[in-house]
PASEBA-1860 file (N, C-alpha, C; in nm, 3 decimals):
! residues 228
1> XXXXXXXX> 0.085/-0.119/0.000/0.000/0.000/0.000/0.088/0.124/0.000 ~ 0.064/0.216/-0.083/0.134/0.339/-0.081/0.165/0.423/-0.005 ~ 0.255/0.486/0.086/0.280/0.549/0.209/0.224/0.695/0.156 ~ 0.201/0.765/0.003/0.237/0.865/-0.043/0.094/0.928/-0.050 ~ 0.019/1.047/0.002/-0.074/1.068/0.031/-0.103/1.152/-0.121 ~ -0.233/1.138/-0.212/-0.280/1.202/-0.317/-0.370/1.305/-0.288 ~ -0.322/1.462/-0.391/-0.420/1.556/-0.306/-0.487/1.597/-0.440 ~ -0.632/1.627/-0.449/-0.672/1.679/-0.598/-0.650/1.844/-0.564
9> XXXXXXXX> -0.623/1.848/-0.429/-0.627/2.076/-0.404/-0.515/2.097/-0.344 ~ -0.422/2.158/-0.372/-0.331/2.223/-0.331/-0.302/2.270/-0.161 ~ -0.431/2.311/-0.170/-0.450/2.399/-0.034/-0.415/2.268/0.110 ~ -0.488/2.146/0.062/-0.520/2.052/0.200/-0.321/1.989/0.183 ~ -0.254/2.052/0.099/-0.114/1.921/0.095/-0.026/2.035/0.176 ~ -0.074/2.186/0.195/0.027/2.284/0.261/-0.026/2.326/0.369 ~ -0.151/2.265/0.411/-0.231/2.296/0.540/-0.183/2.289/0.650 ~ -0.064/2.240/0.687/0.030/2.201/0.832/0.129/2.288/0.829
17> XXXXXXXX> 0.184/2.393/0.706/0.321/2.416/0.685/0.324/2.491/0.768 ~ 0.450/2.513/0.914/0.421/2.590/1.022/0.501/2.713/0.953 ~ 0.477/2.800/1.085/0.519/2.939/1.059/0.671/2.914/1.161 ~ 0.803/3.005/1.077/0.888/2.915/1.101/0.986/2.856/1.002 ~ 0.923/2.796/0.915/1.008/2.668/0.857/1.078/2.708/0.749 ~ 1.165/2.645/0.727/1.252/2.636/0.614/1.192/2.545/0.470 ~ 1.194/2.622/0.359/1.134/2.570/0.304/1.183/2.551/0.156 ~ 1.216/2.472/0.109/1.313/2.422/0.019/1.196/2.463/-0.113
25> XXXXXXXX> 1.190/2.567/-0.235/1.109/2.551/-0.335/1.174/2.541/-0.459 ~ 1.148/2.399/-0.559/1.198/2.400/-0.677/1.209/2.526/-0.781 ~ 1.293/2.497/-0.877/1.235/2.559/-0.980/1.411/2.682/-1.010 ~ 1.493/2.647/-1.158/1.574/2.787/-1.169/1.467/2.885/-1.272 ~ 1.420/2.978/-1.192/1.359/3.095/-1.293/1.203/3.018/-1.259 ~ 1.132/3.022/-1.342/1.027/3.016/-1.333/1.013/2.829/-1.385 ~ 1.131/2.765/-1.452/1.122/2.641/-1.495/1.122/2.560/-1.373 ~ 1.008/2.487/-1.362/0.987/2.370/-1.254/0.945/2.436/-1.110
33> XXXXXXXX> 0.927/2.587/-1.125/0.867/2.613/-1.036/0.730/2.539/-0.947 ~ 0.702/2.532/-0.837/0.570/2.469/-0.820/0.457/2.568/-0.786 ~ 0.382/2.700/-0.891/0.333/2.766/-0.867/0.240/2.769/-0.810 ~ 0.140/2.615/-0.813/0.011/2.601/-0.761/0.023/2.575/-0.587 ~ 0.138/2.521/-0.573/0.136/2.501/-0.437/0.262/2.624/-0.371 ~ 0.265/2.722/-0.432/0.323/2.864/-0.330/0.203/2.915/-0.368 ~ 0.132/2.936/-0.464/0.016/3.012/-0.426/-0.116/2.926/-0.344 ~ -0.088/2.826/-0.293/-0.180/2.750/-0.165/-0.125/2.798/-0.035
41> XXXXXXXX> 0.019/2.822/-0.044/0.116/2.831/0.066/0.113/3.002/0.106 ~ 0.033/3.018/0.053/0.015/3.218/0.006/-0.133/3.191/0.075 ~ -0.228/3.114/0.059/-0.369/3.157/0.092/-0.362/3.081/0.246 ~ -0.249/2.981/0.272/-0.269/2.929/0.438/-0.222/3.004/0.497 ~ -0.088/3.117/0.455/-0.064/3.232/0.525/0.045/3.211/0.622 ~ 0.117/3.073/0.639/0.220/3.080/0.676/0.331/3.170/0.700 ~ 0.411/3.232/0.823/0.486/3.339/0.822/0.618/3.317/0.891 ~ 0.698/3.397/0.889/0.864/3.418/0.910/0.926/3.249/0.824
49> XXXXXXXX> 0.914/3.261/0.740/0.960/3.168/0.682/1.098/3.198/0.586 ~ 1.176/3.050/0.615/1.301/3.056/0.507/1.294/2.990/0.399 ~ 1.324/3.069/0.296/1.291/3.015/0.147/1.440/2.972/0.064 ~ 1.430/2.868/0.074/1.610/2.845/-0.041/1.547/2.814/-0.167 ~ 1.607/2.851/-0.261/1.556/2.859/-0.405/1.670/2.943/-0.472 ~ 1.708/2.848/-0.600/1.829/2.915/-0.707/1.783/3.073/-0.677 ~ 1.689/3.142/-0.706/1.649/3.258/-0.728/1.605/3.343/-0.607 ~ 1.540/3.475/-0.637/1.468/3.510/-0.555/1.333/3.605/-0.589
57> XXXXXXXX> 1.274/3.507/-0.716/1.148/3.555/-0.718/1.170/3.645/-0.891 ~ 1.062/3.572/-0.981/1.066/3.654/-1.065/0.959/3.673/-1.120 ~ 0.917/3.822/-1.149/0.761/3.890/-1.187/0.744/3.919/-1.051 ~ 0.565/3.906/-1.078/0.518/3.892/-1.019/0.433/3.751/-0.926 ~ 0.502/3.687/-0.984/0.418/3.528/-0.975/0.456/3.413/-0.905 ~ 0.437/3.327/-0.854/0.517/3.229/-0.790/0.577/3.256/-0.706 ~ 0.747/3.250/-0.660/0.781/3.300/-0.566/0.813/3.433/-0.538 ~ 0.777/3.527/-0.625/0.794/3.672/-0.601/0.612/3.695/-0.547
65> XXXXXXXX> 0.531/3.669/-0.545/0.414/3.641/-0.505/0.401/3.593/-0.364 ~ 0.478/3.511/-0.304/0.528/3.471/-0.144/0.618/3.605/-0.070 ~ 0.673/3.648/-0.157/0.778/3.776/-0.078/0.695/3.872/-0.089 ~ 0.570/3.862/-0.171/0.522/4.003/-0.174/0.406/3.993/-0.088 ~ 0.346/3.887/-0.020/0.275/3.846/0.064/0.325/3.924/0.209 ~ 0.469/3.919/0.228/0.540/3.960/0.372/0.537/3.837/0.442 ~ 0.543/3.689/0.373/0.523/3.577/0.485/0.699/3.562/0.457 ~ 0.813/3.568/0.400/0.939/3.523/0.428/1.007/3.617/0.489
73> XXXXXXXX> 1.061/3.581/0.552/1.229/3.627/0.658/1.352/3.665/0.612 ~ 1.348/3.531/0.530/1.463/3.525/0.485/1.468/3.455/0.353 ~ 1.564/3.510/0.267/1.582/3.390/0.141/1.729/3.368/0.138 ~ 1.750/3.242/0.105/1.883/3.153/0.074/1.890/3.123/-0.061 ~ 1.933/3.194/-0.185/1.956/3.179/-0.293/2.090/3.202/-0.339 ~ 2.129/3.136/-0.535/2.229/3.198/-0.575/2.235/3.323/-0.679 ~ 2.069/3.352/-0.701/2.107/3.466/-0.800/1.963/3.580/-0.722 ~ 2.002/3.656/-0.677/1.874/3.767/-0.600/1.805/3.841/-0.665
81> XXXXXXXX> 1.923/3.872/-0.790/1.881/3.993/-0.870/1.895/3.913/-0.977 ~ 1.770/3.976/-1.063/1.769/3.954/-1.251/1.715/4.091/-1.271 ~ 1.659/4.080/-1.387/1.608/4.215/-1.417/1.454/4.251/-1.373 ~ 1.387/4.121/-1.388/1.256/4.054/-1.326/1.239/4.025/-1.143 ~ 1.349/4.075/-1.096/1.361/4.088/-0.928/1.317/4.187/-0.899 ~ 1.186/4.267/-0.868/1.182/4.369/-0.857/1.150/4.382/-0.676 ~ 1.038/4.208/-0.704/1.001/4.231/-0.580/1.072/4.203/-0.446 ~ 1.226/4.135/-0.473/1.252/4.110/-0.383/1.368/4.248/-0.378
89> XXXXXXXX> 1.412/4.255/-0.477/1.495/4.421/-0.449/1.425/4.506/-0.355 ~ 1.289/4.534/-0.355/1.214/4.641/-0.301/1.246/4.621/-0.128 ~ 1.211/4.500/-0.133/1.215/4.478/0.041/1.349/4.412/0.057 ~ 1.442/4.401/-0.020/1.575/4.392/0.041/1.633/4.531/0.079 ~ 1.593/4.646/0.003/1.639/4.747/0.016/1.574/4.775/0.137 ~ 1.423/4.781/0.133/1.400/4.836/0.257/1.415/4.752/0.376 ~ 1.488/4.683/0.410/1.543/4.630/0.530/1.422/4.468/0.558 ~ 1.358/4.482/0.477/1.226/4.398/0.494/1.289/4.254/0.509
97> XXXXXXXX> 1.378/4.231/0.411/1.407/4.040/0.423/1.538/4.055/0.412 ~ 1.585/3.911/0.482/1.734/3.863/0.512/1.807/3.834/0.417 ~ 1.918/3.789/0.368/1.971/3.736/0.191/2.115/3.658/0.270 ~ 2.072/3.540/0.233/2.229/3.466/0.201/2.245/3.417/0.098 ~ 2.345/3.442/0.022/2.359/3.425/-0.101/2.483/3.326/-0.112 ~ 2.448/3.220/-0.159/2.556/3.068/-0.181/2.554/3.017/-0.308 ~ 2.702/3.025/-0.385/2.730/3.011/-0.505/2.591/2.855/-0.527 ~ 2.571/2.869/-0.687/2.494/2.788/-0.711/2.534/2.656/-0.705
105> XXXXXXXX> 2.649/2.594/-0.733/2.735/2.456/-0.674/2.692/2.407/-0.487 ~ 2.737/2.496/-0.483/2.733/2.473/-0.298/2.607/2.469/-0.241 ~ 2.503/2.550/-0.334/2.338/2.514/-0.290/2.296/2.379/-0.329 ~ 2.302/2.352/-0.432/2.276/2.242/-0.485/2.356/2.092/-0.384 ~ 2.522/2.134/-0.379/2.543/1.972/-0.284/2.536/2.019/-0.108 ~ 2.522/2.176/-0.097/2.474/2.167/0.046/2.361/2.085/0.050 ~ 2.214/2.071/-0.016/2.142/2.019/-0.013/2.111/1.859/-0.013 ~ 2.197/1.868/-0.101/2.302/1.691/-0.144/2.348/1.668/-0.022
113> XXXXXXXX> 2.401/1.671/0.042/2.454/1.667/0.167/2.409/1.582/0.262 ~ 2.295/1.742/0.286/2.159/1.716/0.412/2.070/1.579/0.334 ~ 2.055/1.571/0.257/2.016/1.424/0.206/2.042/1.287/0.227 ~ 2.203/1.280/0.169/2.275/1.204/0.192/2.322/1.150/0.353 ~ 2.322/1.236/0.446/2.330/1.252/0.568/2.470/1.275/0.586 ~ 2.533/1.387/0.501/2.651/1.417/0.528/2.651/1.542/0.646 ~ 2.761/1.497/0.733/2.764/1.635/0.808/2.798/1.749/0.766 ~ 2.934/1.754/0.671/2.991/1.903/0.608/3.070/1.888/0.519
121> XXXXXXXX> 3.134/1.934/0.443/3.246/1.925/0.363/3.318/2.002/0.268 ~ 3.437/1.988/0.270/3.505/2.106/0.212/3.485/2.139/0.036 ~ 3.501/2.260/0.023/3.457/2.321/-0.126/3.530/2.439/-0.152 ~ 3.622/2.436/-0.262/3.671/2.548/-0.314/3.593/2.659/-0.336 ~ 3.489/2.650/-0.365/3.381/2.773/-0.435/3.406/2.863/-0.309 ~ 3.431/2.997/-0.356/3.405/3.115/-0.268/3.501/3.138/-0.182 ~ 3.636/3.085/-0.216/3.755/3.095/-0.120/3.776/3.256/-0.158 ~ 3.865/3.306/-0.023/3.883/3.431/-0.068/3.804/3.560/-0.107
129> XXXXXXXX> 3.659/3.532/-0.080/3.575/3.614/-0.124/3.477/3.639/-0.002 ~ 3.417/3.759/0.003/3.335/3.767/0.168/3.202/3.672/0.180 ~ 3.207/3.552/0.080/3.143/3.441/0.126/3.152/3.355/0.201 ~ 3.314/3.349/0.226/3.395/3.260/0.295/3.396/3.323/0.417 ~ 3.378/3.463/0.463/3.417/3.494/0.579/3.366/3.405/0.721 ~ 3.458/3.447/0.838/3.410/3.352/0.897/3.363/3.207/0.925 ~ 3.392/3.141/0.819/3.387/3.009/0.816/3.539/2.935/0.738 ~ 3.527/2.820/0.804/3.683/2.749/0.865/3.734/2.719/0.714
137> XXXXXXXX> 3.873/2.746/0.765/3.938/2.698/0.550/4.047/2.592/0.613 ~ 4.074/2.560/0.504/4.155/2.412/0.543/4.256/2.408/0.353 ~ 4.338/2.397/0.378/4.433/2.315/0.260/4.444/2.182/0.262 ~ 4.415/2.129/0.130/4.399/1.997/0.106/4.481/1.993/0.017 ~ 4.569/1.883/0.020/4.666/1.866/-0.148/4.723/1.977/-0.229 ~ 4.749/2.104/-0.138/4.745/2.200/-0.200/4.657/2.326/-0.256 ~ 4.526/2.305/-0.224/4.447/2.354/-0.217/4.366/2.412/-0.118 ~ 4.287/2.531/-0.118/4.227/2.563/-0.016/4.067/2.539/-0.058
145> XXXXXXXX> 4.003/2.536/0.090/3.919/2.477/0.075/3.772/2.551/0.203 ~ 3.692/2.591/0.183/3.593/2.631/0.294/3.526/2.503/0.326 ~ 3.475/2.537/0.452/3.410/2.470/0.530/3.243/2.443/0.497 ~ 3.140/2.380/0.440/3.010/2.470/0.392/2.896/2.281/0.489 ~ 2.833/2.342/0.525/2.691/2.252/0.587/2.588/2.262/0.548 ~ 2.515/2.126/0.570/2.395/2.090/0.481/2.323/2.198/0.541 ~ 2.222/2.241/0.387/2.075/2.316/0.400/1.969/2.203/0.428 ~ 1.903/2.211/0.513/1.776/2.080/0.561/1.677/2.207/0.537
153> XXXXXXXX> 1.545/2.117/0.466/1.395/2.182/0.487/1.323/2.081/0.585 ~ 1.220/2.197/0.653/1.104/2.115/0.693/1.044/2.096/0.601 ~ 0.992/2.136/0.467/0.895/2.106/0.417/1.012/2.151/0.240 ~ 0.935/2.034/0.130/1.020/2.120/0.020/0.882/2.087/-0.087 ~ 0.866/2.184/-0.170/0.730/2.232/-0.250/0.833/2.204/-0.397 ~ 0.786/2.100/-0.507/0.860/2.063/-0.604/0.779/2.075/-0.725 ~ 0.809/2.056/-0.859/0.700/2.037/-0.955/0.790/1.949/-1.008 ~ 0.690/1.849/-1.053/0.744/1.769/-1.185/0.642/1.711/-1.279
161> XXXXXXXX> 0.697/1.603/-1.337/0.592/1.614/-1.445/0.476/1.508/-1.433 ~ 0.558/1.370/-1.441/0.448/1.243/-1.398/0.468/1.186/-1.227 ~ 0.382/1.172/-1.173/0.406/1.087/-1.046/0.354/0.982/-1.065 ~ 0.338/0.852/-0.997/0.307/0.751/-0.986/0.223/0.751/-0.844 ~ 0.162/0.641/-0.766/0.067/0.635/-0.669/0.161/0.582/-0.550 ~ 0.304/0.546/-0.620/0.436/0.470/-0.490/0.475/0.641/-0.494 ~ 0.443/0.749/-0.559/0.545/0.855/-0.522/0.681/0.858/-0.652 ~ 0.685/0.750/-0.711/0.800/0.823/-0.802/0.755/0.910/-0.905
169> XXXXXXXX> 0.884/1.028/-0.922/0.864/1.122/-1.006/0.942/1.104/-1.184 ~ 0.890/1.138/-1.239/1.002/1.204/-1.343/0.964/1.360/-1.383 ~ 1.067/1.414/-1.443/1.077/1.572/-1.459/1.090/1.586/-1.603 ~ 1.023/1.722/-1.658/1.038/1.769/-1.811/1.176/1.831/-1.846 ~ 1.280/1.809/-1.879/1.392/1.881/-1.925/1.435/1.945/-1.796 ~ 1.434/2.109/-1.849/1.514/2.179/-1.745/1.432/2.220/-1.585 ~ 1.321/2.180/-1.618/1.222/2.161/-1.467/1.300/2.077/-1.384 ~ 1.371/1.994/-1.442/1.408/1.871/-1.340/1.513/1.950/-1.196
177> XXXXXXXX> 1.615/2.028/-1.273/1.694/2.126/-1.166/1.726/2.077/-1.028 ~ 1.694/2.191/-0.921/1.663/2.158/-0.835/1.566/2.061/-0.752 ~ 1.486/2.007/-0.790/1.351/1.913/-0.716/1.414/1.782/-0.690 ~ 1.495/1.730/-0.770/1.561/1.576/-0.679/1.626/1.566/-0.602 ~ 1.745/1.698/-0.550/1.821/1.741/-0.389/1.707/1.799/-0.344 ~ 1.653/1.867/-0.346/1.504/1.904/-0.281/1.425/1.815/-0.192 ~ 1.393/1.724/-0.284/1.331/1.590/-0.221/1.396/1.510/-0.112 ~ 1.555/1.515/-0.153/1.608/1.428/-0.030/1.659/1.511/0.098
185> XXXXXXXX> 1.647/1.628/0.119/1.671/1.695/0.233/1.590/1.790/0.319 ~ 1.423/1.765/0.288/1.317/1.761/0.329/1.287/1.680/0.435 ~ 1.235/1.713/0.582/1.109/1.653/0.646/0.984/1.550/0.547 ~ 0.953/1.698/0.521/0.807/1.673/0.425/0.830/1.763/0.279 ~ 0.840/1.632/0.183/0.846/1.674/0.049/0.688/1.673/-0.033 ~ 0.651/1.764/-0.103/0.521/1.783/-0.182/0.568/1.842/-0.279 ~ 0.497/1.773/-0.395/0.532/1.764/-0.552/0.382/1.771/-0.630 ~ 0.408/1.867/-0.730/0.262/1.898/-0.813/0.353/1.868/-0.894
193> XXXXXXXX> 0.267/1.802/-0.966/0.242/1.700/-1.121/0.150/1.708/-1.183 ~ 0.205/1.735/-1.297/0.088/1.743/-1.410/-0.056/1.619/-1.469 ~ -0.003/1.530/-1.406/-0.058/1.348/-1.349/-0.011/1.285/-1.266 ~ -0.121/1.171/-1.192/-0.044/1.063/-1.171/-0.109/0.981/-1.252 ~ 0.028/0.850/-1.277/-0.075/0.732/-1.288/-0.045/0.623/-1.218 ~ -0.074/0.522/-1.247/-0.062/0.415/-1.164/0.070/0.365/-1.149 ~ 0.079/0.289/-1.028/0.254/0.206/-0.978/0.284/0.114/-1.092 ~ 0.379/0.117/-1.145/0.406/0.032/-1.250/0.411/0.132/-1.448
201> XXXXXXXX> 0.324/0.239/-1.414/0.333/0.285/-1.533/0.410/0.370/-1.585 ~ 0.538/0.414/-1.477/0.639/0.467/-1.495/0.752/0.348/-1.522 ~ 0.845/0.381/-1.618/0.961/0.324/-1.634/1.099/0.327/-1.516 ~ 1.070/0.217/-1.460/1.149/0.229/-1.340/1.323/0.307/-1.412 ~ 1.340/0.277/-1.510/1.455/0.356/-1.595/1.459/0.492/-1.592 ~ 1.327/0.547/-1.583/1.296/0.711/-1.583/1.287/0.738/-1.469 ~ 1.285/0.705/-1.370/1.237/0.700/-1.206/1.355/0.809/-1.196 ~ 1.337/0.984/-1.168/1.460/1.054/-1.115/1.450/1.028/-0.965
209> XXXXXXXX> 1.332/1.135/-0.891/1.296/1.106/-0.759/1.203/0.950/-0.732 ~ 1.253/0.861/-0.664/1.246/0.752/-0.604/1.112/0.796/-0.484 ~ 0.978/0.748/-0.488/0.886/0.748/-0.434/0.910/0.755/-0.224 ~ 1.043/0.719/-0.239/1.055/0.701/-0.066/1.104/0.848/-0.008 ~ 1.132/0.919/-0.158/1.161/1.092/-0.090/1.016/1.210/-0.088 ~ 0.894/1.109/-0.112/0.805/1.199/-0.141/0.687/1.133/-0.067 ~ 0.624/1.264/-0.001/0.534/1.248/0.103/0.406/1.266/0.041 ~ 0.364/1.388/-0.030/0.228/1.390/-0.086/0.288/1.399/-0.262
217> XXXXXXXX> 0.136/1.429/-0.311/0.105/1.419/-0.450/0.028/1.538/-0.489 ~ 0.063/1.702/-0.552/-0.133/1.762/-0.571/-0.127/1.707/-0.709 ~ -0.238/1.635/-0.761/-0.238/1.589/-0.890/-0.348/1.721/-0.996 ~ -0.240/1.787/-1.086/-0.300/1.934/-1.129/-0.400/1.886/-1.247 ~ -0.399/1.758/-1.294/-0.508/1.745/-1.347/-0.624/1.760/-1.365 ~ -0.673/1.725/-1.202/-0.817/1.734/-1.161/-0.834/1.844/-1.179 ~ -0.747/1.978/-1.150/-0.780/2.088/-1.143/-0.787/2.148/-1.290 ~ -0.750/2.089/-1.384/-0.729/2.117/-1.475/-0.899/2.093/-1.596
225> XXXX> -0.969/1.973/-1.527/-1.106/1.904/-1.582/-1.164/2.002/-1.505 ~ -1.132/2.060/-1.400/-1.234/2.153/-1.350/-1.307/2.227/-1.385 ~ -1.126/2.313/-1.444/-1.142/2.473/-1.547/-1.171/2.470/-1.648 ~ -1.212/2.291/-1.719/-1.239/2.338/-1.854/-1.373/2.350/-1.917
END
């Protein structure tokens, strides 16, 4: 029997997300974003929250739509500004939200990490630069090296494309990104999919995320027979 809970509404799969949490959201740019479930995560109203995400919000939509709410604290990204950052420029300037900014390598296997159940490990990226400050350097083989520790979510909000009813995913091209370290360094991972179908009708060959990193399902279909 499937451990992996199926939601046809958005709203009932982000209904617990406390105020507080760290919250891991797919997606570089707007590709693989999971828009339906930050804008569920927008109407439960969740607050002081930490958001890690390549980005920090572009337009108006998705996750620039959560910062413009006033429910985050803080964001943990590697790129803050594009030209389409408007909304998080506004309230970075005005003192409104926090910014740590971690080369895009080091977000990605910090996350890898906290998955894997690594405690820490050393990484050239950002030696020498006021990224590194304050945190421990070490020479290895000749090399220097910073100190960098896993990013853990309580909760991580993913999109992909097909799910299955065991929870495995596969992803469209460049959607795939971030959402499979996502999945493994989550509490509670939730993934909107464009379907599910049944256990077995995925190609265990295509299987990226493995059904045992994923807690719910919103299946955007239903919502999709709704609107039409």
């Amino acid at each position: 029997m499937s451990r992996v809970e199926i939601f046809e509404k958005a709203d009932q799969a982000v209904a617990d997300v406390a105020d507080g949490s760290t919250v891991l959201i797919g997606g570089f740019g707007m590709a693989g974003m999971p828009v339906t479930l930050i804008d569920a995560l927008i109407r439960q109203g969740a607050t002081d929250l930490t958001v890690v995400n390549n980005n920090a919000g572009n337009g108006d939509t998705g996750l620039a739509a959560l910062l413009a709410a006033g429910q985050v604290r803080k964001v943990i990204c590697s790129f803050p500004r594009q030209t389409d950052s408007w909304v998080f420029d506004g309230l970075y300037r005005a003192g409104k939200i926090e910014l740590e900014v971690v080369p895009q390598g080091n977000l990605a296997e910090r996350m890898r990490a906290a998955g894997a159940g690594i405690g820490a490990f050393f990484c050239p990226t950002g030696v020498g630069t006021p990224l590194a400050e304050g945190k421990e350097v070490r020479e290895i083989d000749g090399r220097t090296y910073v100190l960098e520790y896993p990013i853990k979510g309580d909760v991580a909000l993913i999109g992909a494309y097909v799910g299955d009813r065991m929870g495995n995913l596969t992803y469209r091209k460049t959607a795939r990104n971030f959402g499979p370290v996502m999945a493994t360094a989550a509490r509670t991972t939730i993934a909107e999919v464009r379907r599910v179908v049944e256990t077995g009708e995925i190609d265990p060959e295509t299987v990226i995320t493995p059904g045992i990193y994923v807690d719910r399902i919103v299946d955007l279909s239903a919502r999709n027979e709704e609107s039409a």
